[in-house]
N, CA, C and O atoms as a Tripos MOL2 file, in Angstrom:
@<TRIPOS>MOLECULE
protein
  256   255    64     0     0
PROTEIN
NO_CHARGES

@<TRIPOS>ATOM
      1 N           9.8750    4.0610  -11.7360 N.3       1 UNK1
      2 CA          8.7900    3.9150  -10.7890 C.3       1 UNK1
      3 C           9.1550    4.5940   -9.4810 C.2       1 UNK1
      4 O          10.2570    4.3120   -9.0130 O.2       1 UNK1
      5 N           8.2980    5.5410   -8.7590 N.am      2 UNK2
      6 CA          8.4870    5.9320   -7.5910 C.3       2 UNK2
      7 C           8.4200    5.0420   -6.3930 C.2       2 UNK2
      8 O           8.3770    5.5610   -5.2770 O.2       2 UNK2
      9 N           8.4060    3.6260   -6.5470 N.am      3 UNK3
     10 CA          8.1670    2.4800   -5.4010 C.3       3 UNK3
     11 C           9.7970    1.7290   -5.7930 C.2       3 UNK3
     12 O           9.5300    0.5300   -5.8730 O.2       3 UNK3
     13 N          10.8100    1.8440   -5.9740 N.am      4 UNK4
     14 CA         11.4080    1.2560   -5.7210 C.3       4 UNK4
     15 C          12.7020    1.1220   -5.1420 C.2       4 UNK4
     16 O          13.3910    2.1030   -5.4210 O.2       4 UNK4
     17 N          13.4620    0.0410   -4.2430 N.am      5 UNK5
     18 CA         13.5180   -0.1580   -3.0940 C.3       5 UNK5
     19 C          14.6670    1.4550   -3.1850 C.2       5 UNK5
     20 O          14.4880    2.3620   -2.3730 O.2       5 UNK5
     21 N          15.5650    1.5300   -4.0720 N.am      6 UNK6
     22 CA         16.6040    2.2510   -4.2110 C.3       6 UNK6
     23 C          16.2310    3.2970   -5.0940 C.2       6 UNK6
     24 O          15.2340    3.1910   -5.8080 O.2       6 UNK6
     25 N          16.9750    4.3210   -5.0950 N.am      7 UNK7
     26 CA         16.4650    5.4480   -6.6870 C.3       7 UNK7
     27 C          17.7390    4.4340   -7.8930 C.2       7 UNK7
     28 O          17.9760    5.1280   -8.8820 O.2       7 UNK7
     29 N          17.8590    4.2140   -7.9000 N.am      8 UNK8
     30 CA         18.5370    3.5820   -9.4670 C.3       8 UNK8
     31 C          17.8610    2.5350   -9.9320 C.2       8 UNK8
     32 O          17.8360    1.6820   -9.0460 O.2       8 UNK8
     33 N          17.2920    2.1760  -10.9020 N.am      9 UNK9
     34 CA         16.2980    1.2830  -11.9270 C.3       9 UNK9
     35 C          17.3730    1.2470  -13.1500 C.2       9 UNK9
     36 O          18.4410    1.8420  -13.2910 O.2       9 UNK9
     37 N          16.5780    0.1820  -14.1060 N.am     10 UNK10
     38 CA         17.4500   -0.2730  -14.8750 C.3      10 UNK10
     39 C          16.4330   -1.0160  -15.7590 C.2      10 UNK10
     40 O          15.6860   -1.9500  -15.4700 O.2      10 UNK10
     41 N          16.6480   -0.1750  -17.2170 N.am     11 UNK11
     42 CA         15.5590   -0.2110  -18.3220 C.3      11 UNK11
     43 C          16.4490   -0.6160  -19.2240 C.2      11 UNK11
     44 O          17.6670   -0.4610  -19.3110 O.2      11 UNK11
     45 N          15.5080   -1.2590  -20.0060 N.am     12 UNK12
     46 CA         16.7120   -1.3940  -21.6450 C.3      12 UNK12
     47 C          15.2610   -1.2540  -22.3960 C.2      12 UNK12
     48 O          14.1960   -1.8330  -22.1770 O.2      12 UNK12
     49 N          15.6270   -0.2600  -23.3730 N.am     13 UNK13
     50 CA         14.6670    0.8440  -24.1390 C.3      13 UNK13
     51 C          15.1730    0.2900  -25.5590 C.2      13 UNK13
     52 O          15.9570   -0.5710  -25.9570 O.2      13 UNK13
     53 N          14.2260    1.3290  -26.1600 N.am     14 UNK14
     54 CA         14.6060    1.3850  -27.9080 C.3      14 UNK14
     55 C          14.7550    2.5160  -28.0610 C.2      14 UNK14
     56 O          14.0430    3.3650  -27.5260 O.2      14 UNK14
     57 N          15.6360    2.7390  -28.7630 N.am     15 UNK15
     58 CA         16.4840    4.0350  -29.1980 C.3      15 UNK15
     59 C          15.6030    4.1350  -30.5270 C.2      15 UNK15
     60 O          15.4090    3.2950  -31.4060 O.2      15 UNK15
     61 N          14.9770    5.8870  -30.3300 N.am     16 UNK16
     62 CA         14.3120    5.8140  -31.8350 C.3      16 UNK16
     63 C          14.9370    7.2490  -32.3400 C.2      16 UNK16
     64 O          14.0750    8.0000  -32.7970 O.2      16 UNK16
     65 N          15.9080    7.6250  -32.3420 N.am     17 UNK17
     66 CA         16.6670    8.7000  -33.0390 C.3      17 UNK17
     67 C          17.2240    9.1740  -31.9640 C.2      17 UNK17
     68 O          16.7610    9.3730  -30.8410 O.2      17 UNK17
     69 N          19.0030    9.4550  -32.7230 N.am     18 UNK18
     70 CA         19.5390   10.3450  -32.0810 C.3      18 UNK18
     71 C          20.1300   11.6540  -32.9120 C.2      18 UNK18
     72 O          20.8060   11.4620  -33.9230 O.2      18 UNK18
     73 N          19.8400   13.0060  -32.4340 N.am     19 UNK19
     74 CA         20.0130   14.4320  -32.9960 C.3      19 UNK19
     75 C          20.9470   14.8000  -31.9430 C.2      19 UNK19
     76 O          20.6930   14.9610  -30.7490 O.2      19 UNK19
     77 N          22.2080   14.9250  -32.6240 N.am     20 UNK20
     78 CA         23.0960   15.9070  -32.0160 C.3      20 UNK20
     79 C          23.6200   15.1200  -30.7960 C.2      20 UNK20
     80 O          24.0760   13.9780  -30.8580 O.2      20 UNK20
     81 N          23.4780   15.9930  -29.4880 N.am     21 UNK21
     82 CA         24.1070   14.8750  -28.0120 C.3      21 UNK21
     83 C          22.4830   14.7200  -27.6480 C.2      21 UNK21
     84 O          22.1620   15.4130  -26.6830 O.2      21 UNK21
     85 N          21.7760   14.2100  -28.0350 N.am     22 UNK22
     86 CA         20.0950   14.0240  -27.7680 C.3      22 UNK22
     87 C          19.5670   12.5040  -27.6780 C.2      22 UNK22
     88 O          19.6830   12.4210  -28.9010 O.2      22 UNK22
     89 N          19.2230   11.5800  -27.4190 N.am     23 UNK23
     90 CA         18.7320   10.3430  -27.2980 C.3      23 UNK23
     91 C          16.9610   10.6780  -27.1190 C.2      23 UNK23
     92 O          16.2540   11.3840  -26.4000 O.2      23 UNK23
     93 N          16.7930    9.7770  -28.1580 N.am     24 UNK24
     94 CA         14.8510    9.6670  -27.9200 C.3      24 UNK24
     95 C          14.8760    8.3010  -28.1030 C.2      24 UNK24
     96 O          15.3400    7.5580  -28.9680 O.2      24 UNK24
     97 N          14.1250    8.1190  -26.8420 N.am     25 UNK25
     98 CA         13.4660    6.8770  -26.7910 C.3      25 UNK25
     99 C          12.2080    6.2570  -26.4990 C.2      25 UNK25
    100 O          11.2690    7.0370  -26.6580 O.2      25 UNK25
    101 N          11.9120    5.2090  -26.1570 N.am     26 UNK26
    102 CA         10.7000    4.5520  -25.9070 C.3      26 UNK26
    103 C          10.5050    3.1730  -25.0770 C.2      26 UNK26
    104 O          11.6010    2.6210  -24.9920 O.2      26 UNK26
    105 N           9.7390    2.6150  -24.5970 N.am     27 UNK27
    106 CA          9.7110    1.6770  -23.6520 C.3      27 UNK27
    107 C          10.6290    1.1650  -22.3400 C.2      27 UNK27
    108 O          11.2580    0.1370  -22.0920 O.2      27 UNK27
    109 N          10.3570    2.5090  -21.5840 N.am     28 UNK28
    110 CA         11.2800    2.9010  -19.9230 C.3      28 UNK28
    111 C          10.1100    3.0560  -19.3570 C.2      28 UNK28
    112 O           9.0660    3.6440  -19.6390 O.2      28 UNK28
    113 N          10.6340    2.1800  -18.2060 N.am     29 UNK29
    114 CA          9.9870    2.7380  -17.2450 C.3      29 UNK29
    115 C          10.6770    3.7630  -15.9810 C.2      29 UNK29
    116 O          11.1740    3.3940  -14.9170 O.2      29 UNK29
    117 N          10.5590    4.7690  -16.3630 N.am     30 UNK30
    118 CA         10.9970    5.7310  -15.4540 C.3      30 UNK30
    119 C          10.3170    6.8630  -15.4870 C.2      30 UNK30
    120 O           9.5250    6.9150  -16.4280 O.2      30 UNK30
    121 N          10.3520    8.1430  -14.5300 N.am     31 UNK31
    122 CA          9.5760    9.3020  -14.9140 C.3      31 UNK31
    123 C          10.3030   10.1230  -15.2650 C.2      31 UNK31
    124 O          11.4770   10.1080  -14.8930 O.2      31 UNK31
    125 N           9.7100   11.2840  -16.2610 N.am     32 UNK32
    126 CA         10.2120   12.2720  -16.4820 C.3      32 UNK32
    127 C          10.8820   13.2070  -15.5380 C.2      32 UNK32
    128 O          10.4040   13.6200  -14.4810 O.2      32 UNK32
    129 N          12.3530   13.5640  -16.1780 N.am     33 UNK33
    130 CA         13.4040   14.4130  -15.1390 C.3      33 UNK33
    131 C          14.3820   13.0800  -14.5680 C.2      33 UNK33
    132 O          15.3440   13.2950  -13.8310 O.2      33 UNK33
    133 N          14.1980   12.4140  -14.7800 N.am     34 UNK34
    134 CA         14.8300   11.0480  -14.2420 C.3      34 UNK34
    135 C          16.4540   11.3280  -14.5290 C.2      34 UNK34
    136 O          16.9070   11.4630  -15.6660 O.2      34 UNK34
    137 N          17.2340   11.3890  -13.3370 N.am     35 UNK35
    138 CA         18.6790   11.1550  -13.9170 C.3      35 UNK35
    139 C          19.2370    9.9270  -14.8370 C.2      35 UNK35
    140 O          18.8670    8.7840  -14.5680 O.2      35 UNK35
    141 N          20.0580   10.1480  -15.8360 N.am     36 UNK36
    142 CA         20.2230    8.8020  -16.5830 C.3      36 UNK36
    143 C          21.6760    8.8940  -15.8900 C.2      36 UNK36
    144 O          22.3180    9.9210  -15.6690 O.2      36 UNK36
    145 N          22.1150    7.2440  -15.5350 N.am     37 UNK37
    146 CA         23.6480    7.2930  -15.0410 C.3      37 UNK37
    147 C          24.8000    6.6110  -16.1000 C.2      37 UNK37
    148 O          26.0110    6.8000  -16.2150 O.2      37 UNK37
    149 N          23.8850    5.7690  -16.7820 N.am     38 UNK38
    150 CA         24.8900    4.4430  -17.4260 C.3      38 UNK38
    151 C          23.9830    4.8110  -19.0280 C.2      38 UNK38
    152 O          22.8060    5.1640  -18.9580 O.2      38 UNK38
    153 N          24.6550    4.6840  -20.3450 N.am     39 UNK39
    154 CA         24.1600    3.8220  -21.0970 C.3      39 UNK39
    155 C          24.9020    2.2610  -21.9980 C.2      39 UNK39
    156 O          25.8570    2.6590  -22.6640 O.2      39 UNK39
    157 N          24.8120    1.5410  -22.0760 N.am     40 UNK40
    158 CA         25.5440    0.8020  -22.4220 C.3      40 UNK40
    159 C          24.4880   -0.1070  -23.6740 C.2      40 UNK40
    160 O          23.2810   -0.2120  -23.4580 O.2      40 UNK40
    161 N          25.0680   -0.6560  -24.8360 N.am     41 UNK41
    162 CA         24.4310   -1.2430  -25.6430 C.3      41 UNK41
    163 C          23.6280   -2.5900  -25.2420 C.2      41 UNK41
    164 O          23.7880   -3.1310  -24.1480 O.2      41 UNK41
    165 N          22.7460   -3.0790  -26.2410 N.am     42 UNK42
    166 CA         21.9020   -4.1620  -25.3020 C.3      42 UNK42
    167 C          22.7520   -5.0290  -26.6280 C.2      42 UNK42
    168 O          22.8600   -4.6420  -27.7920 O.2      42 UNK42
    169 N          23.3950   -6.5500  -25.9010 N.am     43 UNK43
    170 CA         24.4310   -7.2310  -26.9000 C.3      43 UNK43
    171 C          23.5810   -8.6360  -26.9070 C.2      43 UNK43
    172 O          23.9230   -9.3260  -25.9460 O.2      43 UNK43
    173 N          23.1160   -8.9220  -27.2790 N.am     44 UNK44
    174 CA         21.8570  -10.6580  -27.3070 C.3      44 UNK44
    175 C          22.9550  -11.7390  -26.8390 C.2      44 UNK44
    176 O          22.4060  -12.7910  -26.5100 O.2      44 UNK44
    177 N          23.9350  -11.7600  -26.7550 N.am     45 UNK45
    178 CA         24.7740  -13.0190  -26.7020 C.3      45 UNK45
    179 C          24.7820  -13.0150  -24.7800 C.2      45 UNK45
    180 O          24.6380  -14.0580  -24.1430 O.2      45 UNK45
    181 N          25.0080  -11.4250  -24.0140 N.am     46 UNK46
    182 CA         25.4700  -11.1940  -23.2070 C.3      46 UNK46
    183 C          24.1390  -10.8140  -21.9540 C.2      46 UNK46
    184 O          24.1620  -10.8810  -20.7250 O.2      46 UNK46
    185 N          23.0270  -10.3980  -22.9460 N.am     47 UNK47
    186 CA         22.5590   -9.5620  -22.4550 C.3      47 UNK47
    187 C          21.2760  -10.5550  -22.0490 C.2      47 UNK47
    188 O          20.9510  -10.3340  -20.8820 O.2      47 UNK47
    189 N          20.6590  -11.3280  -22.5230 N.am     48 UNK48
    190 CA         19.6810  -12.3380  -23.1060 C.3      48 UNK48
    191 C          20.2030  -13.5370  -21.5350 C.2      48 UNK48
    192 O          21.4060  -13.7450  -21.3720 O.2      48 UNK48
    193 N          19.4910  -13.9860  -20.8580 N.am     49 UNK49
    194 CA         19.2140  -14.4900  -19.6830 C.3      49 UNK49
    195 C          18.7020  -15.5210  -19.5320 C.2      49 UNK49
    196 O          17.8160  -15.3440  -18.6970 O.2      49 UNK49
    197 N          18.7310  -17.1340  -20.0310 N.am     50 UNK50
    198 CA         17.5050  -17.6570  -20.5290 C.3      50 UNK50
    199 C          17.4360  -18.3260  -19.2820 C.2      50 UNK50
    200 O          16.3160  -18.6660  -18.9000 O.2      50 UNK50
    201 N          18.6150  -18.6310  -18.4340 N.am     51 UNK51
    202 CA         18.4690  -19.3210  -17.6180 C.3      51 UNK51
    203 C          18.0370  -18.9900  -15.6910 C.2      51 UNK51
    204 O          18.3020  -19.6460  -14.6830 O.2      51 UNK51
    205 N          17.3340  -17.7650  -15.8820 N.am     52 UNK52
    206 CA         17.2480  -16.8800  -14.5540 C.3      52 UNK52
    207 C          15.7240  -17.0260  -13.9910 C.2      52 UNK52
    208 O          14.7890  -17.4790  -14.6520 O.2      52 UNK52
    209 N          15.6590  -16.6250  -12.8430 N.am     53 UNK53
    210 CA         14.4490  -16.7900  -12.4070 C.3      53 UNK53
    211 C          13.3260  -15.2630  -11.7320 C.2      53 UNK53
    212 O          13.9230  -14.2500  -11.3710 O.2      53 UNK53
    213 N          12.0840  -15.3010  -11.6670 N.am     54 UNK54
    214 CA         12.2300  -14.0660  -11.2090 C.3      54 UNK54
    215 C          11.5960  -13.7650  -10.2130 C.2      54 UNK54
    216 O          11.0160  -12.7140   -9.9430 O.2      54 UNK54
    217 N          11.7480  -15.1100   -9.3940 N.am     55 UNK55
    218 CA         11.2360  -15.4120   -7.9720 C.3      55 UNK55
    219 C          10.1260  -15.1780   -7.6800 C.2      55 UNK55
    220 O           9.1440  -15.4260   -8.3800 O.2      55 UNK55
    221 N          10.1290  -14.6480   -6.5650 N.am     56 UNK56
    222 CA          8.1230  -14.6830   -6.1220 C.3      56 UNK56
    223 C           6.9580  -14.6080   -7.1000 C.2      56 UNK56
    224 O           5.9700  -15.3320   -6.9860 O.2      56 UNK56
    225 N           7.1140  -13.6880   -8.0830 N.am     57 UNK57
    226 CA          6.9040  -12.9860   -8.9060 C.3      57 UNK57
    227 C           6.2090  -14.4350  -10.0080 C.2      57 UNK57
    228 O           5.1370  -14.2750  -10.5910 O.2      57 UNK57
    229 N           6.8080  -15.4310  -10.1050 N.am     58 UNK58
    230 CA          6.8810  -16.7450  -10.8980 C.3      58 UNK58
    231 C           4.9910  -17.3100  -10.5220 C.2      58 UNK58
    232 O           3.9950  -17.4590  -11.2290 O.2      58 UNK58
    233 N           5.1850  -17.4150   -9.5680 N.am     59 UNK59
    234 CA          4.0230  -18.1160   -9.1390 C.3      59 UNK59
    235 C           2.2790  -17.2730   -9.5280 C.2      59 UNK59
    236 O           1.1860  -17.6990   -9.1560 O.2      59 UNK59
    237 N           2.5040  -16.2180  -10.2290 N.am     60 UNK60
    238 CA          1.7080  -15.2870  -10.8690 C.3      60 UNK60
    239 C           1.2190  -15.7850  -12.0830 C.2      60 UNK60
    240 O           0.0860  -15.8040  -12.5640 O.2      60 UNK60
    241 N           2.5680  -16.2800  -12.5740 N.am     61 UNK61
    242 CA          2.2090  -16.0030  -14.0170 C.3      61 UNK61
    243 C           2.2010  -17.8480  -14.1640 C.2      61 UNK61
    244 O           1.4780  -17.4040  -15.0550 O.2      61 UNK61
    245 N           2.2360  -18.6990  -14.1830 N.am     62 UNK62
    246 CA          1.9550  -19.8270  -13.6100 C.3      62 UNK62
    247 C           0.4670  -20.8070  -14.6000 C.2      62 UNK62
    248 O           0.2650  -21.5670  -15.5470 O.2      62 UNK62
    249 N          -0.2150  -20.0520  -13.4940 N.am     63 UNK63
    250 CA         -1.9010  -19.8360  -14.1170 C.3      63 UNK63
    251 C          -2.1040  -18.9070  -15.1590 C.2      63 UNK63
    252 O          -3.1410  -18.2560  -15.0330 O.2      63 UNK63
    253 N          -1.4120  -18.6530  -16.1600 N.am     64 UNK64
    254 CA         -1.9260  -16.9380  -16.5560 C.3      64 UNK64
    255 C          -2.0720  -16.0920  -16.3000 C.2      64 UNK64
    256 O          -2.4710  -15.2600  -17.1150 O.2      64 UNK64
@<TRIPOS>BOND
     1     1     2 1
     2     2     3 1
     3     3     4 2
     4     3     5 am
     5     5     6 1
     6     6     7 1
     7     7     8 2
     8     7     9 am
     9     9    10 1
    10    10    11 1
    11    11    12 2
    12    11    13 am
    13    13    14 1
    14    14    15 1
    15    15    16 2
    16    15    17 am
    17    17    18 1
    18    18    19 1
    19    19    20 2
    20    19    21 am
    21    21    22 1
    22    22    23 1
    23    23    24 2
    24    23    25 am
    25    25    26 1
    26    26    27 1
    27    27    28 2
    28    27    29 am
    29    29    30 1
    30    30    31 1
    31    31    32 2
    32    31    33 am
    33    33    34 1
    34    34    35 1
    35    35    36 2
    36    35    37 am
    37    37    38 1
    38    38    39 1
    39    39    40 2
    40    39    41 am
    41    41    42 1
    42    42    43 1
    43    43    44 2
    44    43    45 am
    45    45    46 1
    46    46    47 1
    47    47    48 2
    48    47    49 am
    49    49    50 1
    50    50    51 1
    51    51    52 2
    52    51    53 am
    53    53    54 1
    54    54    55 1
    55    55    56 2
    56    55    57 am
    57    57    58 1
    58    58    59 1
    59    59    60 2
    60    59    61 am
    61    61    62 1
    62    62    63 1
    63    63    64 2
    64    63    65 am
    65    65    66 1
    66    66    67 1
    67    67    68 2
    68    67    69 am
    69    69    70 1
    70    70    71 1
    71    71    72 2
    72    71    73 am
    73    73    74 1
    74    74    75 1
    75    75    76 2
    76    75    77 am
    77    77    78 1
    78    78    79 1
    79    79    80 2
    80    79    81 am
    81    81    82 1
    82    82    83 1
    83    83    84 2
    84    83    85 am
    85    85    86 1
    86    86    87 1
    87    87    88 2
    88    87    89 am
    89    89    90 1
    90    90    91 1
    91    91    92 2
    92    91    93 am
    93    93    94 1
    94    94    95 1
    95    95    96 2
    96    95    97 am
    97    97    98 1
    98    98    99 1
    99    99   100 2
   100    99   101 am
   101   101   102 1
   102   102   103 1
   103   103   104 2
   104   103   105 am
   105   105   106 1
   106   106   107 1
   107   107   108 2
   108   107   109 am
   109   109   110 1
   110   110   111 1
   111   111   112 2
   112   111   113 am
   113   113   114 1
   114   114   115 1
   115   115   116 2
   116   115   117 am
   117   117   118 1
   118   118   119 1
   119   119   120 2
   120   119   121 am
   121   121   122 1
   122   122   123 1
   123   123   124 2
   124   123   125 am
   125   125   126 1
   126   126   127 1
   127   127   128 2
   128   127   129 am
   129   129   130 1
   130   130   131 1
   131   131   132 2
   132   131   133 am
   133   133   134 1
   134   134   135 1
   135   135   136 2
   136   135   137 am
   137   137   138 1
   138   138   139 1
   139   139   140 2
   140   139   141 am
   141   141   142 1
   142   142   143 1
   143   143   144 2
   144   143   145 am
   145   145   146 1
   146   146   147 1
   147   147   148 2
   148   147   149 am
   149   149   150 1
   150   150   151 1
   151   151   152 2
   152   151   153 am
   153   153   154 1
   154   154   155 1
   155   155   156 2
   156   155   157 am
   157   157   158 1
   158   158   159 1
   159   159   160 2
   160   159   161 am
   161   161   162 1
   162   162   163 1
   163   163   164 2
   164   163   165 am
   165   165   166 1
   166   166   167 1
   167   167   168 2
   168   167   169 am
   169   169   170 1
   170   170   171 1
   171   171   172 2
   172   171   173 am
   173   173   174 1
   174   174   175 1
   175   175   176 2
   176   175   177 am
   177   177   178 1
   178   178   179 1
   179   179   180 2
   180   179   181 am
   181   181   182 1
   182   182   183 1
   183   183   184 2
   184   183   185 am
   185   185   186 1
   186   186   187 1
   187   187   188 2
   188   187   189 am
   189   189   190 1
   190   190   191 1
   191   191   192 2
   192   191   193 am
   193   193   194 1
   194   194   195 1
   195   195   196 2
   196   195   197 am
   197   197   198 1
   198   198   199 1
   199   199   200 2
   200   199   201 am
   201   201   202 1
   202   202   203 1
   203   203   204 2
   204   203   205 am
   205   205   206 1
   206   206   207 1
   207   207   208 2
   208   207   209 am
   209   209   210 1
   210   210   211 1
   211   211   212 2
   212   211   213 am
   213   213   214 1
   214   214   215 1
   215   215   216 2
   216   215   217 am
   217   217   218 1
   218   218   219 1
   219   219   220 2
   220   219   221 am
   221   221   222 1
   222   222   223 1
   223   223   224 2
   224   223   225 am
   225   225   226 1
   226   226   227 1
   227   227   228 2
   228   227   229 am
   229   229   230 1
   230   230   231 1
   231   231   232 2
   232   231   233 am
   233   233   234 1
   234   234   235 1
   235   235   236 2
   236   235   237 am
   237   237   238 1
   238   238   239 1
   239   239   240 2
   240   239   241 am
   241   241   242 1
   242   242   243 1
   243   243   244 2
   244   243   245 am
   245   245   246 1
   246   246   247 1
   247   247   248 2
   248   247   249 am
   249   249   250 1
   250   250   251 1
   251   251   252 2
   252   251   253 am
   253   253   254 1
   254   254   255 1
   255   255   256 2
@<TRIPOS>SUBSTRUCTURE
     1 UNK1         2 RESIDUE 1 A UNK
     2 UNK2         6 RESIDUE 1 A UNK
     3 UNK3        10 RESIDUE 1 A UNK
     4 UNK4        14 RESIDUE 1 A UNK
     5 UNK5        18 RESIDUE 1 A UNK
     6 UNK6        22 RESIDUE 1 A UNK
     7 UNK7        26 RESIDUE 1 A UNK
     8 UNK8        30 RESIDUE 1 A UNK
     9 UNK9        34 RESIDUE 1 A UNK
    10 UNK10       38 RESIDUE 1 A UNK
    11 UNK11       42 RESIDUE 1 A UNK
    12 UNK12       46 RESIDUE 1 A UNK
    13 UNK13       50 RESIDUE 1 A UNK
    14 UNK14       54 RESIDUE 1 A UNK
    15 UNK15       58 RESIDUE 1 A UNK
    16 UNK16       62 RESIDUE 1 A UNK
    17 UNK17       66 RESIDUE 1 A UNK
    18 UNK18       70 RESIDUE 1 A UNK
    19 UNK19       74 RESIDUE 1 A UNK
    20 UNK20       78 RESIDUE 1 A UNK
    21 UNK21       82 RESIDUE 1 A UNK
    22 UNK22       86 RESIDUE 1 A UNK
    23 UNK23       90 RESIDUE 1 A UNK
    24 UNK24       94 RESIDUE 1 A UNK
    25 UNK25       98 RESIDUE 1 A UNK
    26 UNK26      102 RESIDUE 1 A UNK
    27 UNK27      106 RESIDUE 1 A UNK
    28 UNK28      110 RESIDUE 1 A UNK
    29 UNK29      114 RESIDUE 1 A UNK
    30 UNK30      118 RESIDUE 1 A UNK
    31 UNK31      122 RESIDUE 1 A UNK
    32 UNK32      126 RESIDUE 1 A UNK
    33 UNK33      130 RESIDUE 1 A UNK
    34 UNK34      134 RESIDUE 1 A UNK
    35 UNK35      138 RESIDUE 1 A UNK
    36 UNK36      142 RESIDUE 1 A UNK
    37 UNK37      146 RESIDUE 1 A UNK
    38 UNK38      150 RESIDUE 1 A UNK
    39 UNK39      154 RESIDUE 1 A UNK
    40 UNK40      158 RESIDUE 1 A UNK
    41 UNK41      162 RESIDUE 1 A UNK
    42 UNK42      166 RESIDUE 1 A UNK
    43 UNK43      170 RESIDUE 1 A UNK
    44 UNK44      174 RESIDUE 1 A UNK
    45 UNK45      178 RESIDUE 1 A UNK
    46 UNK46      182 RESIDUE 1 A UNK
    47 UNK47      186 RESIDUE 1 A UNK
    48 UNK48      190 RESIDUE 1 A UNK
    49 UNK49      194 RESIDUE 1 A UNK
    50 UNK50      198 RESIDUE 1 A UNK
    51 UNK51      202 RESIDUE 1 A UNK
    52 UNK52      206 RESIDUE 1 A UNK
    53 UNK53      210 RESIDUE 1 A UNK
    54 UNK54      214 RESIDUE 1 A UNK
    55 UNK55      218 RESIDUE 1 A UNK
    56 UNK56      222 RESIDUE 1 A UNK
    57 UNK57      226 RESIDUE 1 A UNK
    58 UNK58      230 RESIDUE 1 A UNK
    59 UNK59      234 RESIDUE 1 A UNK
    60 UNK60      238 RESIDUE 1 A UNK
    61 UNK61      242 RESIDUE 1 A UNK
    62 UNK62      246 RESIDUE 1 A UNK
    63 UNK63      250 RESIDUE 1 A UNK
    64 UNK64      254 RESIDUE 1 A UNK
């Protein structure tokens, strides 16, 4: 997204083939040309959050 506070964002995507040194994916939000800095695997034990909040943001979804 071009609105946010810093240029580094942080997506966890689905990997739908990799060819050669190539990654294709799907469900990022970022724009095209986007530097990638990190990739690291998504691990469910580590990665999975159940207990977090997502502040202001909460009182939205509330009502539906």
């Amino acid at each position: 997204s071009p609105y946010r506070p810093n240029n580094i964002g942080f997506s966890i995507v689905e990997i739908d083939q990799i060819i050669k040194n190539k990654l294709y994916f799907t469900e990022v939000d970022m724009l095209d040309g986007t530097p990638l800095l990190d990739i690291k695997p998504f691990v469910k034990q580590f990665d999975n959050r159940e207990n977090t909040r997502s502040g202001w943001i909460e009182k939205h979804f509330d009502y539906g």
